[in-house]
Backbone bond lengths (Angstrom), bond angles and torsions (degrees), N, CA, C in turn:
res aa  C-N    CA-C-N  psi(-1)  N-CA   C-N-CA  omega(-1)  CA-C   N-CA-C  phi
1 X - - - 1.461 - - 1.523 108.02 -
2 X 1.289 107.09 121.64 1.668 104.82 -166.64 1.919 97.09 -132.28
3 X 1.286 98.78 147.52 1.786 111.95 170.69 1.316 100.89 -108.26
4 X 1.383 110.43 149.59 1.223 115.33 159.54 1.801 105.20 -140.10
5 X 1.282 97.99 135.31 2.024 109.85 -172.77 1.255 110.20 -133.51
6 X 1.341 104.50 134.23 1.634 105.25 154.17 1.327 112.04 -106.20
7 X 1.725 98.09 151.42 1.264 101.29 -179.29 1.573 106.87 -126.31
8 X 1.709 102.83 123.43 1.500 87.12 160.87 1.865 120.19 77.35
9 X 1.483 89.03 -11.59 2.062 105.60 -167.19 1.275 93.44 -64.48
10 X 1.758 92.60 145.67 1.567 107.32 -176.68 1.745 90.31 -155.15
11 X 1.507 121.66 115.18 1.388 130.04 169.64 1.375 118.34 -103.32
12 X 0.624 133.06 132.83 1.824 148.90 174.13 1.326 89.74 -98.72
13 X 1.426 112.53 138.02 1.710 145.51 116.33 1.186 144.79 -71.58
14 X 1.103 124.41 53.87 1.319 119.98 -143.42 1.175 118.34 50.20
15 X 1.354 128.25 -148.67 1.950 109.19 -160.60 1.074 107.84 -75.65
16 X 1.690 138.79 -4.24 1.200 124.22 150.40 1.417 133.23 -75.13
17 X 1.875 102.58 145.80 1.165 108.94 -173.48 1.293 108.65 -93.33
18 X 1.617 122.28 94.02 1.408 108.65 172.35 1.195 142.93 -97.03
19 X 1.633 115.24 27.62 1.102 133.42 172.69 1.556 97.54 -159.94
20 X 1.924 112.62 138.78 1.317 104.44 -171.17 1.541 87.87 -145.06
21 X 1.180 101.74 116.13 1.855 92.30 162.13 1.649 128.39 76.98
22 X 1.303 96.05 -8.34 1.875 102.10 173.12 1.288 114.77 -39.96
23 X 1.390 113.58 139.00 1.296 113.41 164.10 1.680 91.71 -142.64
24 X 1.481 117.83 141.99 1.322 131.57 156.68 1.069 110.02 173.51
25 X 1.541 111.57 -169.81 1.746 126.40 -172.80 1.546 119.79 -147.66
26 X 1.148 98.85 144.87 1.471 112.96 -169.47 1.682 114.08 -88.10
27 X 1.155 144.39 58.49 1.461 126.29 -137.84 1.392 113.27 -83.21
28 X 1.103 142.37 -163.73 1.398 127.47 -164.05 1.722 89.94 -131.17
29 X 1.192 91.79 155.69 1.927 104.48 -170.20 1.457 108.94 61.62
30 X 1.099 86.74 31.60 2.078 83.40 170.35 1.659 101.77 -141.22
31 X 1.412 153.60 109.78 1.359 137.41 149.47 1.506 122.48 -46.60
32 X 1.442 94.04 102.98 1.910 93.87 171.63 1.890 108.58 -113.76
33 X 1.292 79.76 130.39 1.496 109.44 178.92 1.339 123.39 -104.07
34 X 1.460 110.75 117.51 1.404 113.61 -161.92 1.660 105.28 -87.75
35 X 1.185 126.04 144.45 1.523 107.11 167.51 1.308 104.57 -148.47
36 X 1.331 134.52 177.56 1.506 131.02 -176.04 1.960 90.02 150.78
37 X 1.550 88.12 151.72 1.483 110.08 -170.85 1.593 115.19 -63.80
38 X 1.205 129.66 150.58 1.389 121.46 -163.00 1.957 123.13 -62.42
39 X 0.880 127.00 135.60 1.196 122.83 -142.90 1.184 133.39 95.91
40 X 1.344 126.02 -21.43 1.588 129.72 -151.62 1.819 108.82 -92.62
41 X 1.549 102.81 -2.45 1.736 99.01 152.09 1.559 91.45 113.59
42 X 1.452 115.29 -21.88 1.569 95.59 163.68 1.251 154.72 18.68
43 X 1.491 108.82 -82.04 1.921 133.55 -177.86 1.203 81.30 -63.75
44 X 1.736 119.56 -66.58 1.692 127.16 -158.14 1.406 110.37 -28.99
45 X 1.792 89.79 -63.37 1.958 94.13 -178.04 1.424 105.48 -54.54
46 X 0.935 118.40 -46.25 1.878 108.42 -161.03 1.603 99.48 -67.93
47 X 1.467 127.31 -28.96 1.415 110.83 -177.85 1.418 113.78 -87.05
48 X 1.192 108.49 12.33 1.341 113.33 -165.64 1.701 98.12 -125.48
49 X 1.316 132.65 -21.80 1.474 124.63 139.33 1.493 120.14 -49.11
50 X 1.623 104.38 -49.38 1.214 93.34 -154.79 1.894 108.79 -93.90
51 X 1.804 92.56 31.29 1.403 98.35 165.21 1.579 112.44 76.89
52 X 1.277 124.20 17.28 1.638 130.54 -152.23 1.869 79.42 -107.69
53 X 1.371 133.67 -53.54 1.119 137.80 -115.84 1.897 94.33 -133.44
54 X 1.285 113.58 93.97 1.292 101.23 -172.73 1.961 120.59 -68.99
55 X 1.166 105.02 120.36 1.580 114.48 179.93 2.139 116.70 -35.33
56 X 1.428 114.93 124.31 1.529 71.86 168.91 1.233 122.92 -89.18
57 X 1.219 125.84 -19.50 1.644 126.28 163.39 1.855 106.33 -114.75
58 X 1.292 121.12 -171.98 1.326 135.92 -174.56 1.841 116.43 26.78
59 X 0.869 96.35 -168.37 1.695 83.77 -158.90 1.705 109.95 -135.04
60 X 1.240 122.16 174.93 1.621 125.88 158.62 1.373 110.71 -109.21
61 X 1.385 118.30 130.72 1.301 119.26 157.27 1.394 122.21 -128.72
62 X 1.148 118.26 155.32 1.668 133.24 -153.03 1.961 83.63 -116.59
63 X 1.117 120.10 125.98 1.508 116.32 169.43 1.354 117.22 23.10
64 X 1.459 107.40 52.04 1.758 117.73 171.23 1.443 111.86 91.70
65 X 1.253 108.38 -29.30 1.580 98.60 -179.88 1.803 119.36 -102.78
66 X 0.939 78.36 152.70 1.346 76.97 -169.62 1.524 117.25 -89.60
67 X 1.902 117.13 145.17 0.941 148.28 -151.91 1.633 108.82 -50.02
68 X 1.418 92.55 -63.95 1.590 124.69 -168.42 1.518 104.20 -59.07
69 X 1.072 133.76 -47.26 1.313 152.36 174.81 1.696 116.71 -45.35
70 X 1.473 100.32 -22.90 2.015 109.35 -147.68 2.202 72.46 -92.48
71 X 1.340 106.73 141.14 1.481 123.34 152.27 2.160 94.65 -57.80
72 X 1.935 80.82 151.76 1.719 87.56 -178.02 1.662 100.85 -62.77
73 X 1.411 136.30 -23.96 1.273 101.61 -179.63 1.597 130.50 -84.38
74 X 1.000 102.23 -23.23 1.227 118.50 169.81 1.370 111.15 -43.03
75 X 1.494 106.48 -57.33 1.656 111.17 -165.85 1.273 96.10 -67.40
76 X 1.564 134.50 -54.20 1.615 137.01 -159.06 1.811 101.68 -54.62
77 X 1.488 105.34 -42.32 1.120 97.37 179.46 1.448 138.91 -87.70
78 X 1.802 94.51 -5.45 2.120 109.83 151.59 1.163 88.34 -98.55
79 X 0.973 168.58 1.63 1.496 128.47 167.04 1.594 110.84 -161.24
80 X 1.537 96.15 124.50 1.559 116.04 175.22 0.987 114.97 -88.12
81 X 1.712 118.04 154.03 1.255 109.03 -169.08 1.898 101.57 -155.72
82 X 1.157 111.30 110.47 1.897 112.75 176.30 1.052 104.54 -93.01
83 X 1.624 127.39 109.32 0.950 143.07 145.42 2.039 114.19 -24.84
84 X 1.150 105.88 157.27 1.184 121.34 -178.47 2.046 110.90 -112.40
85 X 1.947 75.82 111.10 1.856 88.63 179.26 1.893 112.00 92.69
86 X 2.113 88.83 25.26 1.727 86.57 -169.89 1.557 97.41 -77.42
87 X 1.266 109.26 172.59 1.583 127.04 174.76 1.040 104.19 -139.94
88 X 1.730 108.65 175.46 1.587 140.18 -179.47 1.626 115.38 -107.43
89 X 1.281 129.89 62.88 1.374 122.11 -156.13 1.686 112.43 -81.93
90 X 1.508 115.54 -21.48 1.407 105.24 151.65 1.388 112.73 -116.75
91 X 1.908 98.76 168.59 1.476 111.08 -171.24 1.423 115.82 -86.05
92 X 1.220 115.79 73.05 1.237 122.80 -174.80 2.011 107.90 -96.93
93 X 1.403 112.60 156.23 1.453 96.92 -157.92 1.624 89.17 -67.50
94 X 1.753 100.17 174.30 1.660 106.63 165.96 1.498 111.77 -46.25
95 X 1.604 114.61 -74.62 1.333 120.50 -176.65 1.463 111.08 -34.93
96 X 1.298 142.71 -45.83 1.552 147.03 -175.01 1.394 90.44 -56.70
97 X 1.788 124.91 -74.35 1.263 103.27 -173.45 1.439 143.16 -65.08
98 X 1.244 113.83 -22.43 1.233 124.15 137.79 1.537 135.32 -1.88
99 X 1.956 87.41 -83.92 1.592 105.42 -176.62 1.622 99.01 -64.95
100 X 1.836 132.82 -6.73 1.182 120.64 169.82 1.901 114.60 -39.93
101 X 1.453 91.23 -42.64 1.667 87.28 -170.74 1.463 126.85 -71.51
102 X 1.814 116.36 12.80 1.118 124.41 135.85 1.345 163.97 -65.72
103 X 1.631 91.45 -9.48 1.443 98.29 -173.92 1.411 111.08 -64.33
104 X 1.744 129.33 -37.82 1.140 101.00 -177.60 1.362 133.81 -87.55
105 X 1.318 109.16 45.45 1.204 137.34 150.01 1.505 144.63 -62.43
106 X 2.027 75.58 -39.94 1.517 93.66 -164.38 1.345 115.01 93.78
107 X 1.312 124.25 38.83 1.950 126.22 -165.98 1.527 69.76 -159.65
108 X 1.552 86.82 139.00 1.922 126.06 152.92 1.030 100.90 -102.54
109 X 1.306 102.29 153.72 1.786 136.97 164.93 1.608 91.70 -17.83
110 X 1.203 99.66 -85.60 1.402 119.92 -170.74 1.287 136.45 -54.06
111 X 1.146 114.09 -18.80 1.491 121.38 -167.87 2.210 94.08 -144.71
112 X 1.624 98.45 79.02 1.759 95.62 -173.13 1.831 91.09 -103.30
113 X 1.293 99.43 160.57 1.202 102.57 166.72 1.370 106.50 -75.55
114 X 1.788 104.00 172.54 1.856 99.89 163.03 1.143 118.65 -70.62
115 X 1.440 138.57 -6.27 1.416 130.40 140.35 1.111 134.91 -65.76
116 X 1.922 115.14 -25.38 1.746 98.10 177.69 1.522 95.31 -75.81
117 X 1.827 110.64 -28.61 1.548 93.01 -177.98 1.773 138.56 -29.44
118 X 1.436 80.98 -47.88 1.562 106.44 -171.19 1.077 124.59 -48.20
119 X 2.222 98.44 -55.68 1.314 126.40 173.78 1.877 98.38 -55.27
120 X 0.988 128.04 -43.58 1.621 109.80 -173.95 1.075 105.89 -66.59
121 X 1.649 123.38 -44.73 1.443 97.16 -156.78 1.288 106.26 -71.72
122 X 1.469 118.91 -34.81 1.924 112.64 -173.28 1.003 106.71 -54.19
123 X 1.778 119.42 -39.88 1.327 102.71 175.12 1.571 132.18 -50.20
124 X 1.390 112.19 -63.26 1.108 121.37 168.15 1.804 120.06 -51.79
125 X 0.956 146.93 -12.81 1.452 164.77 157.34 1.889 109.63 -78.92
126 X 1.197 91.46 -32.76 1.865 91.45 179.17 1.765 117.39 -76.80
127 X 1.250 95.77 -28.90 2.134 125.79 -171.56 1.538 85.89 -87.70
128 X 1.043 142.11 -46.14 1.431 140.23 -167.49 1.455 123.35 98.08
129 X 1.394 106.25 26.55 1.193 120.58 -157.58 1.811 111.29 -117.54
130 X 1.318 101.77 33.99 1.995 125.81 -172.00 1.409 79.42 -67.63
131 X 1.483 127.98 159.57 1.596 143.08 162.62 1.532 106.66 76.41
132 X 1.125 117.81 7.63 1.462 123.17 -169.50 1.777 112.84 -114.20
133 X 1.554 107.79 -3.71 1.655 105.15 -170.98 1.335 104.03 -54.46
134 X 1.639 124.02 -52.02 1.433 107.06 -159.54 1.668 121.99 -92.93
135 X 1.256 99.81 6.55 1.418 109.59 -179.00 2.002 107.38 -67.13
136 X 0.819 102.71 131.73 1.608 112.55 175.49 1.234 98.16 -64.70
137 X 1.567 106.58 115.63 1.807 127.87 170.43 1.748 101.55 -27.70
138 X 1.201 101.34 -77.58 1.631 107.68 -163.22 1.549 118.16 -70.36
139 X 1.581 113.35 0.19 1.592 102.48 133.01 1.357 148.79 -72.45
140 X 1.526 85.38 7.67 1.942 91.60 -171.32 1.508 94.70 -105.77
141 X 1.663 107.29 160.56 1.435 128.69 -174.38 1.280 94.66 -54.95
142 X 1.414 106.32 -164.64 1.772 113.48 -169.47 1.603 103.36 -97.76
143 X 1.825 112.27 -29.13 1.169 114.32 169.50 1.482 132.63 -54.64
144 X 1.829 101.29 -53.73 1.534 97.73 155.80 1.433 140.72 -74.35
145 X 1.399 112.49 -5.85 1.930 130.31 155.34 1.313 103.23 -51.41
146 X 1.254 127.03 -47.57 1.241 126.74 -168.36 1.580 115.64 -73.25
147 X 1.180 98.02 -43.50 1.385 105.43 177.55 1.100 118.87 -64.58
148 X 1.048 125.22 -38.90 2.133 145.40 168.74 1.685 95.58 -48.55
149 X 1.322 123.49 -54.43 1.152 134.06 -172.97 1.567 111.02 -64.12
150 X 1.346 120.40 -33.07 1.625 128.79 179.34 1.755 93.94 -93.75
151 X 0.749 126.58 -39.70 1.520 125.38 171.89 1.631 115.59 -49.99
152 X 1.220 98.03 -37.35 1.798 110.76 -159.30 2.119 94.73 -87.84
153 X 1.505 106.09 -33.93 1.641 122.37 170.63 1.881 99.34 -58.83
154 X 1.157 104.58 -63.42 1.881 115.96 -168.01 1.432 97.25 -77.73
155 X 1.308 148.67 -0.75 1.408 133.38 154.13 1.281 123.83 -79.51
156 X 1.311 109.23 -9.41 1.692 134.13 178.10 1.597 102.56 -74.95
157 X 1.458 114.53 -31.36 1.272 109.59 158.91 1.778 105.24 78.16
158 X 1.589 107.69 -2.01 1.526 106.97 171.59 1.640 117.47 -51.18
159 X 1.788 112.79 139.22 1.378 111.09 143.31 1.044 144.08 -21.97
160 X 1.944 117.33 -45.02 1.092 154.21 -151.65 1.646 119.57 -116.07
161 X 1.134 131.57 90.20 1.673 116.98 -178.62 1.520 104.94 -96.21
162 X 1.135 141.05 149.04 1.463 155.10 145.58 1.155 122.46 -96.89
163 X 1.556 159.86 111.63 1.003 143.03 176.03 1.718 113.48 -131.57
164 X 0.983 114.59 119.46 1.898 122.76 -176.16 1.420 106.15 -90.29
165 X 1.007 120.92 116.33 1.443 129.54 -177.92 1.788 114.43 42.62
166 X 1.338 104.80 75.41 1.809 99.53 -161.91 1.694 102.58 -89.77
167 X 1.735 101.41 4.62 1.596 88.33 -157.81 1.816 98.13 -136.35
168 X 1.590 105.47 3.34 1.266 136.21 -177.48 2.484 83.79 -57.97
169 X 1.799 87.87 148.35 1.082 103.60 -170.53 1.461 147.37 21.10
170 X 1.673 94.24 36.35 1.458 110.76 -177.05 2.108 105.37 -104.29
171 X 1.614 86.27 158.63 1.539 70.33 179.52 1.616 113.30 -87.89
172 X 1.116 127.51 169.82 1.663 133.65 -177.41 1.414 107.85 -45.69
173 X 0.934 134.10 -43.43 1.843 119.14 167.97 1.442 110.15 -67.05
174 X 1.382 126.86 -31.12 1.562 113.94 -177.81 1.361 111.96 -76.14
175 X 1.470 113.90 -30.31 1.094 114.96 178.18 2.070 115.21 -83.18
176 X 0.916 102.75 6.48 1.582 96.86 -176.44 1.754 81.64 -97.83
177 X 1.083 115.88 -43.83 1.644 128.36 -165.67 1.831 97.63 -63.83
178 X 0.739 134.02 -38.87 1.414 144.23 170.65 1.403 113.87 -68.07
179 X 1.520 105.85 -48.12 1.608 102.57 179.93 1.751 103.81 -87.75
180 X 0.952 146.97 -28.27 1.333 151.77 132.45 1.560 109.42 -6.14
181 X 1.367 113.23 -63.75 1.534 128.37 -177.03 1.549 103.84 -58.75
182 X 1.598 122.63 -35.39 1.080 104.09 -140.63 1.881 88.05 -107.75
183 X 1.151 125.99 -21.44 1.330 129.24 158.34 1.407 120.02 -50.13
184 X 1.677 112.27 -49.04 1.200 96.85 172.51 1.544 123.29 -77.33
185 X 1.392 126.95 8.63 0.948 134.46 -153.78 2.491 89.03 -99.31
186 X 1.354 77.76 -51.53 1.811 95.51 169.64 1.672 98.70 -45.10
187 X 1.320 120.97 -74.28 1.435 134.41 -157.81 1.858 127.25 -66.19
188 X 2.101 86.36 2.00 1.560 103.91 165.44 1.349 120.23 -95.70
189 X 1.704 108.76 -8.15 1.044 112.12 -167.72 2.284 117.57 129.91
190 X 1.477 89.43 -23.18 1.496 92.72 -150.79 1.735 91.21 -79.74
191 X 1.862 92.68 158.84 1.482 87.04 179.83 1.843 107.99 -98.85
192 X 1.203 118.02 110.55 1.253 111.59 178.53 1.822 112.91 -123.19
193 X 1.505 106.32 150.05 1.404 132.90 -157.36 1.617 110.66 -145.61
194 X 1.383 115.90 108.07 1.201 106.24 -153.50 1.771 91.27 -131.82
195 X 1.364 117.62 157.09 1.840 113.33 -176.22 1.562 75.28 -108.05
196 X 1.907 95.93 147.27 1.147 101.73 164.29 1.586 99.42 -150.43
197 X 1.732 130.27 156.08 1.340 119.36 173.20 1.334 138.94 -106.79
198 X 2.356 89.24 -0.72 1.499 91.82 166.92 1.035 117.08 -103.65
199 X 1.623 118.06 151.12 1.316 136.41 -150.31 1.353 118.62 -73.77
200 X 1.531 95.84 -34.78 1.503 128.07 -175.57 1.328 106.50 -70.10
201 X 1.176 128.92 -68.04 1.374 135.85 -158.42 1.518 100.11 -72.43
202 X 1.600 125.69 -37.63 1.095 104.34 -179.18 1.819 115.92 -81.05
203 X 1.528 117.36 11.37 0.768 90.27 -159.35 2.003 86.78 -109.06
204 X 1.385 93.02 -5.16 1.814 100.12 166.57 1.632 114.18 -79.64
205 X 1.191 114.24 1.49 1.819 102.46 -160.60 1.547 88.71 -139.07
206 X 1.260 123.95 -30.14 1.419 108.38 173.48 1.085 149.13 -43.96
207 X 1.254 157.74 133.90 1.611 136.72 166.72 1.650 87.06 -111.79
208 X 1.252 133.63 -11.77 1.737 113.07 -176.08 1.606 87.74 -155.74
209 X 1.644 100.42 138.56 1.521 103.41 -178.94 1.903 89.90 -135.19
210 X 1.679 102.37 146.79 1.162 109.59 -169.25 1.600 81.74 -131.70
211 X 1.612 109.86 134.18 1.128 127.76 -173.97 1.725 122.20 -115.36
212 X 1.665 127.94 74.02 0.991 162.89 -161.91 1.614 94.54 -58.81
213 X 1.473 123.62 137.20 1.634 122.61 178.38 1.536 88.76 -175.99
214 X 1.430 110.96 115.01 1.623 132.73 167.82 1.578 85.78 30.69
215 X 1.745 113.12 84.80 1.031 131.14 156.79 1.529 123.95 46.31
216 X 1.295 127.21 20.88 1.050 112.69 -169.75 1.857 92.24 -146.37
217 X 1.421 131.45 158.82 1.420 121.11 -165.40 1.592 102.20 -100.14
218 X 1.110 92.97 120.21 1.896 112.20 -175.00 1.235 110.96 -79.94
219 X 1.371 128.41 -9.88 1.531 131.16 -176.12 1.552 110.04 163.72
220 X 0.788 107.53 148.03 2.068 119.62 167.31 1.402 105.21 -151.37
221 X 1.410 111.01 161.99 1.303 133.61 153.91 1.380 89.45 147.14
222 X 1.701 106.34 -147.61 1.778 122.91 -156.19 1.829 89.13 -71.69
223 X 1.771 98.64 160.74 1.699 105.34 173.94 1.593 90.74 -33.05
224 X 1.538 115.93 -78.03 1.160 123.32 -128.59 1.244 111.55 -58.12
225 X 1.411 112.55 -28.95 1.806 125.45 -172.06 1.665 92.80 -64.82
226 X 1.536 116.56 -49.22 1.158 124.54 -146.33 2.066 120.58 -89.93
227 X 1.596 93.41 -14.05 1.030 103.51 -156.06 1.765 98.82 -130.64
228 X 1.435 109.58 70.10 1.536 121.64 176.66 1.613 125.96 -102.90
229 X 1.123 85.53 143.29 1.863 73.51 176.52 1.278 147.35 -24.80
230 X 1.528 99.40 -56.96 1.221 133.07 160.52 1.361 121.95 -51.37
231 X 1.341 111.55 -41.31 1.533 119.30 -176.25 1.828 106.39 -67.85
232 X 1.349 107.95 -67.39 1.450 120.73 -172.61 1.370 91.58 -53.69
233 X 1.269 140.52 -59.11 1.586 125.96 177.33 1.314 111.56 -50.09
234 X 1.149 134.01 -10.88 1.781 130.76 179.41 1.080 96.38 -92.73
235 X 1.361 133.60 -74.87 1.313 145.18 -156.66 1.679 102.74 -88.57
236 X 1.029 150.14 -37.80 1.588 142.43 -179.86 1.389 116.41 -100.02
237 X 1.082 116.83 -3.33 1.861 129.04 -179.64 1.761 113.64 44.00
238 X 1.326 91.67 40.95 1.792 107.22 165.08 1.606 122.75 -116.91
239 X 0.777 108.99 148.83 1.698 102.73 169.99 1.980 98.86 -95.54
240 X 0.909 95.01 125.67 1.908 108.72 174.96 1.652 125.36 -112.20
241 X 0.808 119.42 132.61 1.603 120.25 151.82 1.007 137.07 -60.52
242 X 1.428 143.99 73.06 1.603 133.14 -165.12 1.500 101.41 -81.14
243 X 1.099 149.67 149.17 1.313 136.95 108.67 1.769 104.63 -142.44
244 X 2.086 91.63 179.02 1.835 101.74 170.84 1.436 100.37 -95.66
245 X 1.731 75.75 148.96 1.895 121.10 169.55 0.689 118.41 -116.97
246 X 1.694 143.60 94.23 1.619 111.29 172.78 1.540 117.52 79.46
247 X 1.089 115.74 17.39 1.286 113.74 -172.36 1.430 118.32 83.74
248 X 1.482 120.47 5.39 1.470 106.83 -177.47 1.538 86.07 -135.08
249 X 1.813 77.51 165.53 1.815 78.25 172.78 1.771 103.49 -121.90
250 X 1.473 92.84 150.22 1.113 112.41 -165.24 1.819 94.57 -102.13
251 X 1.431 105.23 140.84 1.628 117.95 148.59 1.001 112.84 -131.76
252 X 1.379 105.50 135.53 2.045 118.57 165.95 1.164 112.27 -125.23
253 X 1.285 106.50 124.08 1.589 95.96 -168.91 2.177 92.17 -79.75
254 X 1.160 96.07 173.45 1.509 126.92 171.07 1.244 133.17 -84.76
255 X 1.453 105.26 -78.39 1.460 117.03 172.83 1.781 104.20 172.82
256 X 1.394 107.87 155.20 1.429 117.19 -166.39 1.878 102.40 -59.31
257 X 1.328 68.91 167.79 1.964 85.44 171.24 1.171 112.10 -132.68
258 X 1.151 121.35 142.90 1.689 134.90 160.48 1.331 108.47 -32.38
259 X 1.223 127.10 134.68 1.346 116.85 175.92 1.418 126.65 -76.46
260 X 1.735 110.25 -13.81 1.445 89.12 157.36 1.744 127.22 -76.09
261 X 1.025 93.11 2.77 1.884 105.31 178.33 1.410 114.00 -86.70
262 X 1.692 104.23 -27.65 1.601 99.62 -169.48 1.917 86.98 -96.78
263 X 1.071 152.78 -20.68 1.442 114.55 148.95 0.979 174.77 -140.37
């Protein structure tokens, strides 16, 4: 059971400030989903949890200690992290890319212990992707690429998952199959935090939504606290529909607003 917090983090981009003052936490057995309108510093935060992106003031810490401090293996091996828009550019089998998420272990493809073994196959068996080791990655659709790619993150076997758009340009079954993966991934224990930009899905798979606006956190807690009419018209410049179905809540957005309307 692992935390991960920022405190106080503030990143510069050159003279922009694209992160100012965050403070929150990632807790473990809960999926928190970050979301906020494009620009609003997103990727930044996630590379900057996952220790990629040095803070210019306040810090990350993983269960008290802090982020910045951990040698790169240490961190690779608390905390995974899928880039947003990764690919498979050679045809290497599934299982090879896979066992990628061993190296910071210290294990190659080729030569895994009977533990990275293990870690691949659950991985690959957890994504739904069993019968698929020797098939060459970059013959598979973009849905199962993706999954190879979250497979190759969860063979790393981190405390910690990060994922930036993990469900970005998939169709609606890959993406339920992805968000599926990543709940049960919550319900073992692991702490995972993933950016996502539809409204909907995060607001079906969430247990904690953190609401990102010109770098600084505009709101968190449950969908429902987090995800109001009013709000998405401030911060997303749409007019939306929220309500419950069935126990879930549904948003559709409408159609944009003038920006003196959205705030």
């Amino acid at each position: 059971m692992s935390e991960l917090c920022a405190h106080d983090l503030a990143v510069d981009l050159g003279r922009r400030h694209a992160l100012s003052r965050v403070d929150l936490t990632i807790p473990s057995g809960r999926l928190t989903v970050i979301v906020g309108p494009n620009g609003a510093g997103k990727t930044t935060l996630m590379r900057s949890l996952a220790g990629l992106l040095p803070p210019t003031s306040g810090q990350v810490t993983l269960d008290g200690h802090p982020v910045a401090r951990m040698n790169a293996g240490d961190r690779a091996r608390a905390i995974a992290y899928l880039p947003q828009g990764g690919n498979v550019a050679w045809p290497l089998p599934v299982a090879q890319v896979v066992a990628l998420g061993r190296l910071p272990h210290g294990e190659k493809p080729d030569s895994l212990s009977q533990k990275g073994e293990e870690a691949v196959a659950e991985a690959i068996r957890a994504v739904g992707l069993k019968g698929f080791e020797a098939r060459p990655a970059t013959e598979l659709s973009g849905g199962e690429r993706a999954r190879v790619l979250l497979a190759r993150a969860l063979a790393t076997q981190a405390p910690v998952l990060l994922a930036d758009e993990p469900v970005a340009a998939l169709d609606p079954r890959h993406q339920l199959i992805v968000l599926d993966v990543l709940k049960d991934q919550v319900r073992s224990g692991r702490t995972v935090a993933v950016i996502m930009h539809d409204l909907t899905l995060a607001a079906r798979f969430a247990d904690e939504i953190i609401l990102l606006d010109k770098g600084v956190v505009a709101a968190s807690g449950t969908p429902a606290a987090v995800l109001t009419e009013k709000r998405i018209a401030a911060h997303f410049g749409i007019q939306a529909h929220v309500a419950h179905d069935g126990g879930y809540l549904i948003v559709v957005a409408d159609r944009p607003l003038l920006e003196e309307q959205g705030e």
